[in-house]
C-alpha positions as CSV (number, residue, x, y, z in Angstrom):
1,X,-6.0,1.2,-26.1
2,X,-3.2,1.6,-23.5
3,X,-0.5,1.7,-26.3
4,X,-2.5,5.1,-27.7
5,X,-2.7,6.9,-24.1
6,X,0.1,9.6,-24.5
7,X,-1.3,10.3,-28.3
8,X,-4.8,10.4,-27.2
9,X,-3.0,12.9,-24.5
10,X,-1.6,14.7,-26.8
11,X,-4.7,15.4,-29.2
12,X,-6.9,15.8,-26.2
13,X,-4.7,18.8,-25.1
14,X,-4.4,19.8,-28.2
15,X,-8.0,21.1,-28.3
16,X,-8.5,21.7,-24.2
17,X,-5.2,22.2,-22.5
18,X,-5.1,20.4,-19.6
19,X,-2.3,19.1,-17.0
20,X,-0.8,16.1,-19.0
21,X,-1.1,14.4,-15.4
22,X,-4.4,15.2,-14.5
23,X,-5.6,13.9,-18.6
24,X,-3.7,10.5,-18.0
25,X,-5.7,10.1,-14.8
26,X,-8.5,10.6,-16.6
27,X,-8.2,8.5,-19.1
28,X,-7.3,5.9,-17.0
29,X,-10.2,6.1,-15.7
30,X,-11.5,5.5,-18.9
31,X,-9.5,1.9,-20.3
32,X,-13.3,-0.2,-19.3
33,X,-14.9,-2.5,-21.4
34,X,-17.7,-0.5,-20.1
35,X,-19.0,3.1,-19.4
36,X,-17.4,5.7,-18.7
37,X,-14.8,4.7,-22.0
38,X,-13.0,6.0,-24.3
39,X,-13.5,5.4,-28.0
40,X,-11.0,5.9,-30.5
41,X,-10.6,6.3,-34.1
42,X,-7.7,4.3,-36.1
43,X,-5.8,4.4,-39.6
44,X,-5.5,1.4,-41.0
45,X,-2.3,1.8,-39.9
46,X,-3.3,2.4,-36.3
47,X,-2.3,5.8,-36.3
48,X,-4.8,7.4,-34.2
49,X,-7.4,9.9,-36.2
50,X,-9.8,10.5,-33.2
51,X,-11.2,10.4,-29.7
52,X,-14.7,10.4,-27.8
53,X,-16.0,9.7,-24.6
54,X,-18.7,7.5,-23.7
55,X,-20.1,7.7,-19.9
56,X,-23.6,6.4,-18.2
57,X,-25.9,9.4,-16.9
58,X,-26.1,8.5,-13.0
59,X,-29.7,9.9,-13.0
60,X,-31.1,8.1,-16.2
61,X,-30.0,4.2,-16.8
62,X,-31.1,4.5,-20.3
63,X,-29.2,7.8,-21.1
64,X,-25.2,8.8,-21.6
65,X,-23.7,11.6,-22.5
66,X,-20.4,11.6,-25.2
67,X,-17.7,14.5,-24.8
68,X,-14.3,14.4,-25.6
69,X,-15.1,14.2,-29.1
70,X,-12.2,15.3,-31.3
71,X,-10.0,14.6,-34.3
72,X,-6.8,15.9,-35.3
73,X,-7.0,19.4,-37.0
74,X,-5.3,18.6,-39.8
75,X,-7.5,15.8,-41.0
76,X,-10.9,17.7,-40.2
77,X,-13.6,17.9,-42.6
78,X,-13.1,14.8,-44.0
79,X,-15.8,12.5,-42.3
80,X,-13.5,11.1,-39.9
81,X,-15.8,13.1,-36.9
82,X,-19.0,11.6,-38.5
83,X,-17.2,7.9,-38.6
84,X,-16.3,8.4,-34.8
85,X,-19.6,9.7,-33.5
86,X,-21.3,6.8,-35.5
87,X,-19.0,4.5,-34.0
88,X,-19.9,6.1,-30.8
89,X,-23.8,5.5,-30.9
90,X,-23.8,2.1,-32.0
91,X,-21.0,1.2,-29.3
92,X,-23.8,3.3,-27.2
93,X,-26.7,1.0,-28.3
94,X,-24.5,-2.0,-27.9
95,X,-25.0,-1.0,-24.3
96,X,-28.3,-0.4,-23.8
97,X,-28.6,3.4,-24.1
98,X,-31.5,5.0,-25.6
99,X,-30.9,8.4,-25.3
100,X,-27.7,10.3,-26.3
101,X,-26.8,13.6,-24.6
């Protein structure tokens, strides 16, 4: 996913401005091959369509919580959002988790 940081930046911002420093350090913090991760959505392509965030709830070992979630405006209302947040709860359940928040 490294190769899709500064677009994933750049849609991120897009919908919640943000200091493009402070959202590279946080998605940094993000490139895991386990929660807290970010998720994205491809083309065929690979021309990035989405984001989401997956992260563990540090009170509840069989709950998470997904924020971030966000496709580019000009290709909304197409079903990418409901292909991403699909993709998000079975990557979820892949893990364990049981409850989504």
């Amino acid at each position: 996913m490294t190769e899709f940081i500064e677009e994933c930046i750049e849609l991120l911002n897009e919908e919640w401005p943000k200091s493009i420093n402070i959202r590279r350090i946080s998605i940094q913090k993000t490139l895991n091959n386990k929660p807290p991760l970010s998720i994205i959505l491809l083309e065929k392509e690979n021309k990035l369509i989405g984001h989401a965030r997956l992260c563990p709830l540090p009170q509840n070992e069989n709950g998470c919580w997904i924020e971030s979630v966000v496709v580019w405006k000009n290709l909304r209302g197409k079903g990418f959002g409901r292909t991403l947040m699909k993709g998000v709860e079975m990557c979820a359940k892949e893990f364990g988790f049981k409850e989504f928040v």
